[in-house]
C-alpha positions in Angstrom: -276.6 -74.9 -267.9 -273.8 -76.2 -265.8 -270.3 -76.7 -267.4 -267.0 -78.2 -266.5 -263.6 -76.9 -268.5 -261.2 -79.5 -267.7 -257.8 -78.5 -269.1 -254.0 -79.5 -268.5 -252.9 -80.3 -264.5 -250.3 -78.2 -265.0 -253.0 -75.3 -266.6 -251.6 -72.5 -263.8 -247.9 -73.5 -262.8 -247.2 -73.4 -266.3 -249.2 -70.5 -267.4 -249.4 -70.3 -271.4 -252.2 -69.2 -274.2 -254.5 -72.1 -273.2 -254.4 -70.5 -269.5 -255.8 -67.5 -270.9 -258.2 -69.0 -273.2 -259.6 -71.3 -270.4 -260.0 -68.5 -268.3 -261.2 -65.8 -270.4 -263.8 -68.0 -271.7 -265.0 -69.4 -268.3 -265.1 -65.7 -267.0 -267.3 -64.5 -270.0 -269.3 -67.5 -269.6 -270.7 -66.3 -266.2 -271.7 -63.1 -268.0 -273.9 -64.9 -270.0 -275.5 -66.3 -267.4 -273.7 -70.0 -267.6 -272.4 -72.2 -264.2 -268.8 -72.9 -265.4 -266.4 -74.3 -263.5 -262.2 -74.9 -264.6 -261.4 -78.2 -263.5 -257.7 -79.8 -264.0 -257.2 -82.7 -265.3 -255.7 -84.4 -262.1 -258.7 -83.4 -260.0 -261.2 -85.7 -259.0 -264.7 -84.1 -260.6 -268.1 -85.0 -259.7 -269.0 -85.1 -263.0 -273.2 -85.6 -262.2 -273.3 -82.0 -261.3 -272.8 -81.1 -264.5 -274.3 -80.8 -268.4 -271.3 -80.4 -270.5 -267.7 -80.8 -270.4 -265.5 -78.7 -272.8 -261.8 -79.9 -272.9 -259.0 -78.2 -274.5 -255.9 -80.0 -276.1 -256.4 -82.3 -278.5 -252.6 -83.3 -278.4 -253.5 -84.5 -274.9 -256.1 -86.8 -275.5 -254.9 -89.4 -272.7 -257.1 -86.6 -269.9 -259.8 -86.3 -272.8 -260.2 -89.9 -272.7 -260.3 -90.8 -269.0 -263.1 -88.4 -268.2 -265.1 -88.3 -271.1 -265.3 -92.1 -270.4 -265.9 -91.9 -266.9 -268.2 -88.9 -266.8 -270.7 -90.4 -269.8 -271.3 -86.8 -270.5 -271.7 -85.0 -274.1 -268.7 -82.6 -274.3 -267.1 -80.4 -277.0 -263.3 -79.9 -277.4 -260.9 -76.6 -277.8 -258.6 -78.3 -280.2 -255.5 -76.2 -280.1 -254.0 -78.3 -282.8 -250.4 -77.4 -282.3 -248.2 -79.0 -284.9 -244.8 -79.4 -282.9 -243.1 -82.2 -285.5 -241.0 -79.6 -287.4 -239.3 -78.1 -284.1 -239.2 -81.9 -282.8 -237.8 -82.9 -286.1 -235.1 -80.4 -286.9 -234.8 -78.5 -284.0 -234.4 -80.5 -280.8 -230.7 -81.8 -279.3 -229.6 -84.3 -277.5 -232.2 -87.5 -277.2 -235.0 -85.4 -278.9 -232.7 -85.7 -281.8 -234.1 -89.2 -282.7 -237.6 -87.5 -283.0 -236.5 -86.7 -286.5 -237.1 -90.1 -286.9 -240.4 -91.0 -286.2 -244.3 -89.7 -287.4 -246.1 -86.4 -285.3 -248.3 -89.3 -284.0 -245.4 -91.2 -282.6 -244.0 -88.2 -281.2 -246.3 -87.0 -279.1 -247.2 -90.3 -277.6 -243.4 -90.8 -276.3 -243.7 -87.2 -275.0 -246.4 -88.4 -273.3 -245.1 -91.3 -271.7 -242.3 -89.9 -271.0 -244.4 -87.1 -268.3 -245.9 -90.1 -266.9 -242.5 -91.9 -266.6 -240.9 -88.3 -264.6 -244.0 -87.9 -263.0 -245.1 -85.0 -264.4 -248.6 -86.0 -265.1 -250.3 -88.9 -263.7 -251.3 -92.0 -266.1 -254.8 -91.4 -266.5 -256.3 -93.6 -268.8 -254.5 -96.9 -269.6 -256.6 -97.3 -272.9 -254.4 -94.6 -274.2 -250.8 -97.0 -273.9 -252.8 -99.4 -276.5 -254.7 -96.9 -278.6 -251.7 -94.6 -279.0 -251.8 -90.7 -280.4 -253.7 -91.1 -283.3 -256.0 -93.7 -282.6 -257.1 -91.9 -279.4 -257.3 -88.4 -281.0 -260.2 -90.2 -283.7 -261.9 -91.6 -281.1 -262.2 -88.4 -279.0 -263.0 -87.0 -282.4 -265.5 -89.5 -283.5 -267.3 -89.2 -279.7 -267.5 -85.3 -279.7 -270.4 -83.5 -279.9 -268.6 -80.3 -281.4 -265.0 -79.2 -281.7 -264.0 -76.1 -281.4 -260.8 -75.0 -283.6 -259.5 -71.3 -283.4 -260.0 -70.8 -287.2 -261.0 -72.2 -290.2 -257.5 -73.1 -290.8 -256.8 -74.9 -288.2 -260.0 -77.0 -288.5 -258.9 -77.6 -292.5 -255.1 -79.3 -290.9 -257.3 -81.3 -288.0 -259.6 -82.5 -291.3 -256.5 -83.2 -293.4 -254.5 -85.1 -290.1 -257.3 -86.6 -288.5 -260.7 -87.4 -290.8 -263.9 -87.7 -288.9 -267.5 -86.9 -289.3 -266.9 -84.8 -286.3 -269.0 -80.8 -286.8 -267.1 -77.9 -285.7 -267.7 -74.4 -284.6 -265.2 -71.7 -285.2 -264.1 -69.8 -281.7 -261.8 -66.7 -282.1 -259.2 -66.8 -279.8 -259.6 -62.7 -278.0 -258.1 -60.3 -276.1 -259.8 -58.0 -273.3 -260.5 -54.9 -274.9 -260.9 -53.0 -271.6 -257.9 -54.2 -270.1 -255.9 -53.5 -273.7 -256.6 -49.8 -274.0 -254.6 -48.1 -277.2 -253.6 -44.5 -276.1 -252.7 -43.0 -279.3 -250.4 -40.7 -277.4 -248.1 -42.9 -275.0 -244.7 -42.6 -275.5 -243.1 -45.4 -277.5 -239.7 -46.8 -278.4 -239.7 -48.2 -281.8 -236.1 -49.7 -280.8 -238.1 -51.3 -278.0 -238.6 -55.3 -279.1 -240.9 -56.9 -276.7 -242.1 -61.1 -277.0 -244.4 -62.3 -274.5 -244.0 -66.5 -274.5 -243.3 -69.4 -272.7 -239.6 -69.6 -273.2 -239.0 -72.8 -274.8 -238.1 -74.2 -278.1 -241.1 -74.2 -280.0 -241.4 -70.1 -279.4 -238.0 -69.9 -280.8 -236.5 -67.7 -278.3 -232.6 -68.8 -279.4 -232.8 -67.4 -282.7 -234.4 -64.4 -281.8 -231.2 -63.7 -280.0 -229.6 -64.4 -282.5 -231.0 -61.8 -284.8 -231.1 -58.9 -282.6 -227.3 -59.3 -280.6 -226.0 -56.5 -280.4 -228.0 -54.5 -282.7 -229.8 -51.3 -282.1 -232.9 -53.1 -280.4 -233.5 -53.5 -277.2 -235.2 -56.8 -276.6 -237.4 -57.6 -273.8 -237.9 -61.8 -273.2 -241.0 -61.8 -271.0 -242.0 -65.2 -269.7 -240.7 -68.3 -267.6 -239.3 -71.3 -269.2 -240.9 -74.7 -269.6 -239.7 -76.7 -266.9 -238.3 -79.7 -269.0 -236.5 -76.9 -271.2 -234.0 -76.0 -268.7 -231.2 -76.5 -271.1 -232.5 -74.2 -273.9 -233.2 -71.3 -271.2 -229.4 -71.5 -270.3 -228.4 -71.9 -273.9 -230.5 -68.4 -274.3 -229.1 -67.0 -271.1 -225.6 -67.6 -272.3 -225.7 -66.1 -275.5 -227.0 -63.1 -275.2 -225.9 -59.8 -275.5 -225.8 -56.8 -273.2 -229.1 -55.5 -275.4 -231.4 -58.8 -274.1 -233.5 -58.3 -271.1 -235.4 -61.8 -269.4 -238.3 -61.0 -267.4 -239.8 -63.3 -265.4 -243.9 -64.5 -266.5 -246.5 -61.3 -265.8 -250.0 -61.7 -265.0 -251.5 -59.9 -268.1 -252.8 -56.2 -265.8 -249.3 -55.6 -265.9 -248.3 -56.6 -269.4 -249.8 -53.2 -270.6 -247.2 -51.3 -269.6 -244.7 -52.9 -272.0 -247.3 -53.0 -274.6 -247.7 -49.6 -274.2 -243.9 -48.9 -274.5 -242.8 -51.1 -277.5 -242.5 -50.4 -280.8 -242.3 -54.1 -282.1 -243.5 -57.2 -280.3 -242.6 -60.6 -281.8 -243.6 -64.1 -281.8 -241.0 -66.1 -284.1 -242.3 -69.5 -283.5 -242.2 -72.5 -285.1 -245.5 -72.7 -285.1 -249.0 -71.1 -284.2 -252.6 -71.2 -283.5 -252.8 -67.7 -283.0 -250.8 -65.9 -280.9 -252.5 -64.2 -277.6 -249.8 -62.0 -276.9 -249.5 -60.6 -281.0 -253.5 -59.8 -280.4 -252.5 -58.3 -277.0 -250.0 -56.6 -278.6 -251.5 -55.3 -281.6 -254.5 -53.9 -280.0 -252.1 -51.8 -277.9 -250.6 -50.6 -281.0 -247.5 -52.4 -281.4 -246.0 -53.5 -284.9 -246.4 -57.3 -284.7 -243.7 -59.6 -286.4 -244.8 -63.3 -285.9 -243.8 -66.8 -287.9 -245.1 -67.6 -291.2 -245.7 -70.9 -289.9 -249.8 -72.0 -288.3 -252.6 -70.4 -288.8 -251.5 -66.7 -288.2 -252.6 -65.2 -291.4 -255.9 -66.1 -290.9 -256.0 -63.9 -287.7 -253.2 -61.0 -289.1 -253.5 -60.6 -293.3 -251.2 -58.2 -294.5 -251.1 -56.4 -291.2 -248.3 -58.3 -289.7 -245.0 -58.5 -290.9 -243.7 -62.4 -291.0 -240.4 -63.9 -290.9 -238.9 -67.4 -291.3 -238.5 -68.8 -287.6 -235.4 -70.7 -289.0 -233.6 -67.7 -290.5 -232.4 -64.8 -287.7 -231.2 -62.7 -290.8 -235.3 -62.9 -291.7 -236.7 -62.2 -288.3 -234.1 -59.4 -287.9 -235.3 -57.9 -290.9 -238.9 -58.4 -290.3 -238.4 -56.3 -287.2 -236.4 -53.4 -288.7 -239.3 -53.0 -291.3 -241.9 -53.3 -288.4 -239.5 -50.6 -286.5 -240.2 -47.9 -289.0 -243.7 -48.8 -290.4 -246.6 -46.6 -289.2 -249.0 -48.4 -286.8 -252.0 -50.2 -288.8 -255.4 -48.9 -287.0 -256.8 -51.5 -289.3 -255.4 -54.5 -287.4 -256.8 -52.9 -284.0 -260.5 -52.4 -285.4 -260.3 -55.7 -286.5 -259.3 -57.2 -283.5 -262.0 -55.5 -281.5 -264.6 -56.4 -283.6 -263.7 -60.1 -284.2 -261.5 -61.2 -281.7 -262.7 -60.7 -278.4 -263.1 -62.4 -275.2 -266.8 -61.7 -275.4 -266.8 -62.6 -278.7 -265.4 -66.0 -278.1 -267.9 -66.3 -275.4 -270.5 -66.4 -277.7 -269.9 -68.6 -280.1 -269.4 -71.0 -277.0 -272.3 -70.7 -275.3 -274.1 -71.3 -279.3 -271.7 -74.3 -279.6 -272.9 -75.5 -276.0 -276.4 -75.2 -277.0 -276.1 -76.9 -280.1 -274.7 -79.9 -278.8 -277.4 -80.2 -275.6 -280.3 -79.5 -277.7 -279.4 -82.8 -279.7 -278.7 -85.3 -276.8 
């Protein structure tokens, strides 16, 4: 079987979870004896070569609709139904402000417009101008052979948003588990506060700041900024305190090291699928304090400690609890039983199957 993942164009210059996912899952493909290749969305893709495509990004669907048209090939899609309308809503300045306006749909279609427009991405398929967000979503929807949310919650608010006969297969988002090696005696700092993102508004950076200035923490910011989020990275830069350390994005070999060290990692976003760098992090044995908001609980129970992204007073306090709790072994064994890159690998390749043996 030969398969092309075609994800974002900007996939690798703006590294984020779906880099990882795409990757991993390509990568542990090939172990299982599959021809997979990562496309981007801007390439120009023989598609005959191929079986299958598998896109990723439903809240792109302009790239899903350009190639599944042109490439007249059965495909499957890695949903990652990211709900950004809250943050858009409530949280964005300036000109975003008038998002609070307008429907999630409506939204995402100016957004993307507006790439096109600063020539960010390239206008790929002109049915999408007519069609707009929603209609083009159910239509990718109602052509797939298989989607393929991240948990069964996240296929219950694709269900609930956009209704289809489309089936789905659930795929675990994972972490490497021999790259992400617990040593039960490394030194750590449990005033060591580590959060592994994209910095940008939806991950919710500015009120993290907010929470721990000046405290006892020390707080590690590890990632780059969005590129159309300059402003907010300077709004961070500029208030924080002595105690707030920004590191520039890591390629995930060297990651460890701060994993290792940490006491606490947090994620206090406004919303999320998962988390790759909680899973990361709790494998490693970090105390994980992540937003109540997405489909987090699904993937972390009772063994995370959550906080109200809106409220620093409630992520502070979700990390001082998650300083002095004992690590949870329970959250580890879990993750290296169910959520795995090899894991996820296999549910693919049964998703792939299912979809060629009915064409």
């Amino acid at each position: 079987m030969r398969v092309s993942i075609i994800a974002r164009s900007t996939l690798y210059t703006v590294p984020g979870g779906d880099t990882v996912q795409a990757v991993q899952t390509a990568l542990h493909l090939v172990d299982l004896g599959i021809w997979v290749d990562i496309n981007l969305t801007n390439d120009e893709i023989d598609y005959k070569q191929y079986d299958l495509l598998h896109f990723f990004n439903i809240i792109r669907p302009a790239d899903i609709l350009y190639h599944s048209h042109k490439a007249g090939k059965p495909y499957v899609v890695s949903t990652i139904l990211v709900d950004y309308s809250e943050y858009d809503k409530r949280y964005r300045k300036g000109i975003g402000h008038l998002f609070g306006y307008l429907r999630g749909d409506n939204i995402e279609y100016i957004k993307t417009i507006a790439r096109w427009l600063l020539g960010r991405d390239a206008l790929s398929s002109p049915s999408y101008l007519w069609r707009g967000q929603r209609r083009s979503i159910l239509h990718i929807l109602n052509k797939a052979g298989l989607i393929l949310p991240n948990s069964e919650s996240e296929y219950r608010r694709l269900r609930q948003a956009y209704p289809s006969g489309v089936k789905y297969e659930v795929v675990p988002n994972g972490i490497d588990p021999e790259l992400f090696l617990y040593k039960a005696n490394a030194g750590r700092d449990n005033n060591l506060v580590i959060c592994v993102a994209r910095i940008e508004g939806i991950k919710n950076q500015l009120n993290l700041i907010k929470a721990l200035n000046n405290t006892r923490f020390r707080l590690m910011l590890i990632g780059n900024h969005s590129l159309n989020q300059q402003a907010y990275y300077s709004e961070c830069k500029n208030i924080a305190a002595a105690n707030i350390e920004f590191i520039n994005h890591l390629p995930q070999d060297e990651l460890v090291a701060y994993y290792q060290r940490a006491g606490v990692h947090v994620l206090p976003s406004w919303f999320e699928t998962t988390g790759l760098s909680s899973l990361e992090a709790a494998a490693m044995g970090c105390n994980i304090v992540i937003t109540d908001k997405g489909d987090t609980r699904e993937y972390f129970g009772d063994d995370a400690f959550y906080c109200d992204p809106g409220s620093p007073e409630s992520i502070l306090s979700a990390i001082e609890h998650a300083s002095v709790a004992k690590h949870r072994p329970a959250l580890r064994e879990r993750i290296l039983q169910k959520y795995t890159w090899a894991q996820a690998a296999n549910c693919t390749l049964a998703a792939y199957q299912q979809v060629i043996t009915q064409q």
